[in-house]
C-alpha positions as CSV (number, residue, x, y, z in Angstrom):
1,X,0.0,0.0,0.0
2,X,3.2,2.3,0.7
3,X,4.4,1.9,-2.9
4,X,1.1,2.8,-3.8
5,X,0.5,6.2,-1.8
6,X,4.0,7.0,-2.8
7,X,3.1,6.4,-6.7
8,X,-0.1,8.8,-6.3
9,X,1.9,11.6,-4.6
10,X,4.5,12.3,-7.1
11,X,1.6,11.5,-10.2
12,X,-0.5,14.6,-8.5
13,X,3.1,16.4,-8.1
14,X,3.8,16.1,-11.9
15,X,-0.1,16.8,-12.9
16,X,0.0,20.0,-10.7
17,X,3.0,21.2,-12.5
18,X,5.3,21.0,-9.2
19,X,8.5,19.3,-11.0
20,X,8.9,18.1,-14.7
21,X,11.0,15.3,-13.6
22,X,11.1,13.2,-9.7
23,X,13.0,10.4,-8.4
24,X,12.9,9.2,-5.2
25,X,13.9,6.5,-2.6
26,X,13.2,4.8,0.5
27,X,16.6,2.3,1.6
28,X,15.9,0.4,5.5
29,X,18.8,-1.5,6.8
30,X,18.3,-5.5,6.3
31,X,19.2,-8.3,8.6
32,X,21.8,-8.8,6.2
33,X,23.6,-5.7,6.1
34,X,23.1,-4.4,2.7
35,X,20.4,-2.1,2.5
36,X,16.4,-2.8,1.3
37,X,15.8,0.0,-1.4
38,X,13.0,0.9,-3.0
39,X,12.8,3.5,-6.4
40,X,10.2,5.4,-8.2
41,X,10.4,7.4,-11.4
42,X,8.1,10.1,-12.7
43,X,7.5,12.2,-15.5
44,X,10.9,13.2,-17.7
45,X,13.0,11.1,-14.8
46,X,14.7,7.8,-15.6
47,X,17.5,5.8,-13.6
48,X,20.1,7.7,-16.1
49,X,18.8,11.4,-15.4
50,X,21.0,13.6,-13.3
51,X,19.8,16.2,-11.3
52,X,21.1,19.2,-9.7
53,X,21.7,18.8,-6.8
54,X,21.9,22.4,-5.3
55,X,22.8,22.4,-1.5
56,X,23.0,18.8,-1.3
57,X,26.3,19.6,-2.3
58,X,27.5,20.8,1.0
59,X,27.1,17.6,3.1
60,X,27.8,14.8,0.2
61,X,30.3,16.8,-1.4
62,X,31.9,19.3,0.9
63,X,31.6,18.1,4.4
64,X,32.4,14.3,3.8
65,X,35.7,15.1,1.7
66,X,36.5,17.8,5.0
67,X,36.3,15.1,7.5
68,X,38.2,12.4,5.0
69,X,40.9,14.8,5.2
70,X,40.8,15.3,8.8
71,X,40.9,11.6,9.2
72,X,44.5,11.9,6.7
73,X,45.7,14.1,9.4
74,X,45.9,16.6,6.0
75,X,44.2,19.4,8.2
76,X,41.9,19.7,11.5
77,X,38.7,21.1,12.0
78,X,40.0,23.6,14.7
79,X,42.4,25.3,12.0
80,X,42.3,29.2,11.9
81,X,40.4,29.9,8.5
82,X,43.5,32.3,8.1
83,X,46.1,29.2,8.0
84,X,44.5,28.2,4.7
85,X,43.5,31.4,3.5
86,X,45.7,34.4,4.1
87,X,43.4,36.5,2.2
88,X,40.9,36.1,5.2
89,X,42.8,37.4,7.8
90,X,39.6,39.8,8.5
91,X,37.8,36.8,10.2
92,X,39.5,36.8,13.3
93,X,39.1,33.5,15.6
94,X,36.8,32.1,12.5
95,X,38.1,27.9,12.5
96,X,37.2,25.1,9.8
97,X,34.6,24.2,12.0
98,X,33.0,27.7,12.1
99,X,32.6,27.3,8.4
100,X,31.4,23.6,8.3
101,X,28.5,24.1,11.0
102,X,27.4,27.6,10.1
103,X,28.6,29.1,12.8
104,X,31.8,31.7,11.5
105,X,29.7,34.8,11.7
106,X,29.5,35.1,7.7
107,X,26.1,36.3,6.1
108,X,23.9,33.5,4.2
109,X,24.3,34.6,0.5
110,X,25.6,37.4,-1.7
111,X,25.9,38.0,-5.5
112,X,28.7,36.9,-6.2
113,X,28.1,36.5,-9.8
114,X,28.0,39.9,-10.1
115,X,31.3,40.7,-9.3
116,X,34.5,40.5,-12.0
117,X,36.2,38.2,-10.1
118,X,33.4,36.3,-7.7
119,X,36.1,34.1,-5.8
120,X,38.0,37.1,-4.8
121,X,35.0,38.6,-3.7
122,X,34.1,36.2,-1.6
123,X,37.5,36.7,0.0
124,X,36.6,40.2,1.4
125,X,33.0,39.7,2.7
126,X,33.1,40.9,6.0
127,X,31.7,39.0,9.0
128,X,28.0,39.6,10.5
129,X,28.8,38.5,13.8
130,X,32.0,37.1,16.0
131,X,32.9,33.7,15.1
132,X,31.4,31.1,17.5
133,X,28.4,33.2,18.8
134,X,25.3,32.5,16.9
135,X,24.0,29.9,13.7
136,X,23.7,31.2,10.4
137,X,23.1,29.2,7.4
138,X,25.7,30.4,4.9
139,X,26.3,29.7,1.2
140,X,29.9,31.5,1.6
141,X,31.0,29.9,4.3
142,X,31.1,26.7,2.3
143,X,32.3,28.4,-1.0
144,X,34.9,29.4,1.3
145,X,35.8,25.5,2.9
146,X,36.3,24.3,-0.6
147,X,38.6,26.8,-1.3
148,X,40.4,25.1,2.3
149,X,40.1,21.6,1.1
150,X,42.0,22.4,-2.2
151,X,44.9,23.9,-0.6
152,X,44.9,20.9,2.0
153,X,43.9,18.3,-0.4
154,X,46.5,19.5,-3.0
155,X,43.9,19.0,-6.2
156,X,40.6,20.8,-7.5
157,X,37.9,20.0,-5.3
158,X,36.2,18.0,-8.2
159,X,38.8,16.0,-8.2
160,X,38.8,15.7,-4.7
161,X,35.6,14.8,-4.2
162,X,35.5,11.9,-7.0
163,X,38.9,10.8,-4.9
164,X,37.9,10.9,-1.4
165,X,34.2,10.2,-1.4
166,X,32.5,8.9,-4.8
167,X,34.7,6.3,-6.2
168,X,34.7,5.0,-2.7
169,X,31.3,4.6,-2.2
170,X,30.4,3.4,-6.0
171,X,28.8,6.8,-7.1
172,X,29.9,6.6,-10.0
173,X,27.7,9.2,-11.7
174,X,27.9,11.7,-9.5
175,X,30.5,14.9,-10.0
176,X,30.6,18.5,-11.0
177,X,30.8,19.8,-14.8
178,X,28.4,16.6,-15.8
179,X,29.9,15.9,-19.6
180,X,26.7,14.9,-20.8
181,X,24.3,17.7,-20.2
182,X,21.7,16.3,-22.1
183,X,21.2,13.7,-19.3
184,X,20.6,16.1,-17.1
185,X,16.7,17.9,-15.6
186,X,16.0,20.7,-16.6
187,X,15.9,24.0,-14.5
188,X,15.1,27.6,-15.3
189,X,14.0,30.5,-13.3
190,X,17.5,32.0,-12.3
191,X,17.4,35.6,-11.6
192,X,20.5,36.1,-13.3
193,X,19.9,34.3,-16.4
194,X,16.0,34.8,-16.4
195,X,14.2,33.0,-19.1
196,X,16.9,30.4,-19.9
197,X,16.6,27.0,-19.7
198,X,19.8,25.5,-18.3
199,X,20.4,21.9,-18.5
200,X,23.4,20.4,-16.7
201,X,24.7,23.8,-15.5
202,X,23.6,24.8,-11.8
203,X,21.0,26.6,-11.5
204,X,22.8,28.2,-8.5
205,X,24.3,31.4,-10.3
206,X,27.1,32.2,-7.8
207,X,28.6,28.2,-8.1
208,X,28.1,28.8,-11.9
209,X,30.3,32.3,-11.8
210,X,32.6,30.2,-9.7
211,X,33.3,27.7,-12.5
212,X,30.6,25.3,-11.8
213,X,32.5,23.8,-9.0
214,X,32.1,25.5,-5.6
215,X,31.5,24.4,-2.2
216,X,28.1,25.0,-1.6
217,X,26.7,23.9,-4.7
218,X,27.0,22.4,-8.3
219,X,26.6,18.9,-8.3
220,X,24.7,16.6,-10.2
221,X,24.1,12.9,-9.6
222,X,21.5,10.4,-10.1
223,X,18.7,9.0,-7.9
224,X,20.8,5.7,-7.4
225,X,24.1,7.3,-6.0
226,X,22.9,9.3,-3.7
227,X,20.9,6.8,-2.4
228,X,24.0,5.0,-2.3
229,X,25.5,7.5,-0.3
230,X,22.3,7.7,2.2
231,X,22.6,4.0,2.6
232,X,26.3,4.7,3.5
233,X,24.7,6.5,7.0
234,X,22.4,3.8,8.1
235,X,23.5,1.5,11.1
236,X,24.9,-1.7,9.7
237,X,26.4,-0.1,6.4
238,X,28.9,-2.2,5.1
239,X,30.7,0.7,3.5
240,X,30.1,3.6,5.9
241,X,31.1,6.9,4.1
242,X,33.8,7.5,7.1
243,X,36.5,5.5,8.8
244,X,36.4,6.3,12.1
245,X,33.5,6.8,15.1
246,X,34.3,10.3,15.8
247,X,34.3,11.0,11.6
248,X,31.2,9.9,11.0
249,X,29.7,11.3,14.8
250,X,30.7,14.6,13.5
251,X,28.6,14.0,10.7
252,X,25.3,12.6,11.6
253,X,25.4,14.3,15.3
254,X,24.6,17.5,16.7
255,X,27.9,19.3,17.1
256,X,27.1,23.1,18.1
257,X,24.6,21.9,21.1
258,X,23.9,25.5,22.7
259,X,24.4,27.2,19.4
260,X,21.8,25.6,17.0
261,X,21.1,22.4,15.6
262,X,23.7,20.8,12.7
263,X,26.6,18.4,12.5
264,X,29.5,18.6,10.1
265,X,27.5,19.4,6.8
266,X,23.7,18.0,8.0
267,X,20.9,19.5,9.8
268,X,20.3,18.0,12.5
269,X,16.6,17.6,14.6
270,X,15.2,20.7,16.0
271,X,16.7,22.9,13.0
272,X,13.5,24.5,11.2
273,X,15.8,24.0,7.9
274,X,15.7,20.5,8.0
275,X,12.7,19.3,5.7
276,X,10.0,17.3,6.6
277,X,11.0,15.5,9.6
278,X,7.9,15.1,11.7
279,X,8.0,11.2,11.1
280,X,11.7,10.2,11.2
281,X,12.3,10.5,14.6
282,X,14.8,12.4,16.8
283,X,17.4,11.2,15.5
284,X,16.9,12.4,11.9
285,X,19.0,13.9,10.1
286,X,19.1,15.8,6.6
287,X,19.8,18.5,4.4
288,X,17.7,20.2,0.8
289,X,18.8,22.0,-2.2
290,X,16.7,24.6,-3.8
291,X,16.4,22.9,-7.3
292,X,13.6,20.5,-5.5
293,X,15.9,18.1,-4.0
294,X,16.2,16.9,-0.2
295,X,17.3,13.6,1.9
296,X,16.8,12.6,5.4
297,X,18.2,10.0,7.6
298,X,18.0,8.3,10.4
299,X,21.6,7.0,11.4
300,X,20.5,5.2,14.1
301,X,17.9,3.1,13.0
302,X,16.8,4.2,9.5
303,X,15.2,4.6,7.0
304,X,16.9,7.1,4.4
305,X,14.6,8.7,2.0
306,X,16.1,10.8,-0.9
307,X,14.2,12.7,-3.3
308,X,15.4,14.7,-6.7
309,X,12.8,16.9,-8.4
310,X,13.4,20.0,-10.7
311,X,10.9,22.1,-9.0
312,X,12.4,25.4,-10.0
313,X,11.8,25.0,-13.8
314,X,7.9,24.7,-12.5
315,X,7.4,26.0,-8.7
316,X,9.6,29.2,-8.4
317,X,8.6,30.0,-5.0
318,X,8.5,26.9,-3.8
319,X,5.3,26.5,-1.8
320,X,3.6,24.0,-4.2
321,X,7.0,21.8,-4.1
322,X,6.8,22.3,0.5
323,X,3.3,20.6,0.5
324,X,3.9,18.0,-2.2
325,X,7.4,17.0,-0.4
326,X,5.6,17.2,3.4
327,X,3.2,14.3,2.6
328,X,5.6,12.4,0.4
329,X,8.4,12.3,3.5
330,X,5.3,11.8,5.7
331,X,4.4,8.5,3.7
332,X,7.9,7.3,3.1
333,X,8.5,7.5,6.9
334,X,5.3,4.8,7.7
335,X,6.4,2.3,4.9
336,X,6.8,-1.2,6.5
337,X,10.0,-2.3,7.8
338,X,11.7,-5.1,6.5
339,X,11.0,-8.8,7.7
């Protein structure tokens, strides 16, 4: 009956003009380690389309290549930002760990796209508050940490990325730059670039001034690997995405207790930006992108749900895309377990 509410969902989704193309997932952990999962396709979506990812970039991308390197010894998460990059000396007591968990005193967003040179712009933005003191969701504090991890790392943080955290857990068509754009949803509505239709850039215009590859945004990958990666955080995995305890407790655990709500690149319960998470327990944890996509956890006893829409090229504002996605997490959530 689960696979059937879910089916109706994302048919009313599509016929209400929410997203041209959806793909979702519900993985639970089996008895025999490897993970149950179960897949559903709609409208211009198939097992080969990639989607943009959006800010789903920051904890599959960003955060988990951060705490590989940690584990290499390459860099620590209590690192002055300044050690890495000089040209930041303006934000004081700011750490690695500022940036990761929001909490470096930098504002949320700013156009960088409409600066000559974007990256050193983001260079001088000045801070909002003292590092340490307060939680603030911030795009260029993560544009900022994959600047870090390509000085520590030694390689562009594509590269990186595919290195540290994608070939090892399978994902193999998941990366930045996607060489067949075709493949890819469609996604339009971008301020900067209103009335295109983009397909297999990011929709995100400062990661697309950037390159295409920043830390906050401008991945693509299909439904299957970021399952993949979701399956990688329930108990049991047989691949876990990090080597040690305190790797992967820094990301699936509240780490700024007192401060707000959010590990090492996910939101974590009692954070209003974590999506939909009425019916995964206290445990949960998650993250969204503003293309339409969104995943949520729970580490501790499952299940992971993952879903991947193009809901700007239909739903600028979002608030058909909130509902549809409320009830659809809702239902996942109260699928059966496993035998």
């Amino acid at each position: 009956m689960t696979g059937e509410r879910v089916e109706a969902i994302l048919r009313e989704g599509l016929e209400q003009g929410v997203f041209s193309a959806a793909a979702c997932s519900l993985s639970r952990p089996a008895k025999n380690g490897q993970a149950e999962r179960t897949e559903w396709y709609f409208g211009e979506a198939s097992a080969d389309t990639l989607f943009d990812l959006a800010s789903l970039t920051k904890p599959v991308a960003t955060a988990v290549a951060l705490l590989r390197l940690v584990e290499m010894g390459r860099l620590a998460l209590t690192d002055p930002v300044s050690d890495w990059l000089p040209e930041c000396r303006h934000l004081g007591t700011a750490s690695v760990f500022h940036l990761a968990t929001h909490t470096g005193g930098l504002p949320a967003w700013k156009p960088l796209y409409e600066a000559d040179d974007p990256l050193r712009a983001a260079f001088h933005i000045p801070l909002e508050r003292l590092p340490g003191l307060g939680y603030n969701y911030s795009d260029i504090g993560y544009i900022l940490l994959g600047v870090i991890l390509e000085r520590a790392g030694g390689e562009p943080l594509s590269c990186l990325c595919r290195r540290l955290v994608f070939e090892p857990l399978g994902m193999a068509r998941t990366g930045f730059l996607p060489p067949n754009t075709q493949s890819a949803a469609p996604t339009s509505n971008c301020t900067w670039r209103e009335g295109q239709t983009l397909c297999g850039v990011p929709h995100d215009a400062n990661a697309t001034a950037l390159g295409g590859v920043a830390g906050h945004a401008g991945l693509f990958a299909t439904l299957a690997d970021i399952a993949s990666f979701a399956e990688a955080l329930l108990p049991g995995a047989p691949h876990p995405v990090l080597a040690s305890r305190g790797g992967m407790d820094n990301l699936v655990r509240n780490v700024i207790e007192g401060l707000g709500n959010q590990s090492v690149g996910f939101f974590t319960h009692g954070n209003p930006l974590l999506p939909d998470v009425q019916m995964f327990g206290a445990s949960a944890i998650g993250h969204s992108g503003f293309t339409g996509t969104a995943m949520l956890i729970n580490p501790d006893r499952g299940p992971a749900a993952v879903l991947l829409t193009n809901r700007v090229h239909c739903d600028p504002e979002g608030d058909r895309y909130r509902r549809f996605r409320r009830r659809l997490m809702s239902t996942l959530a109260a699928s059966p377990e496993p035998r």
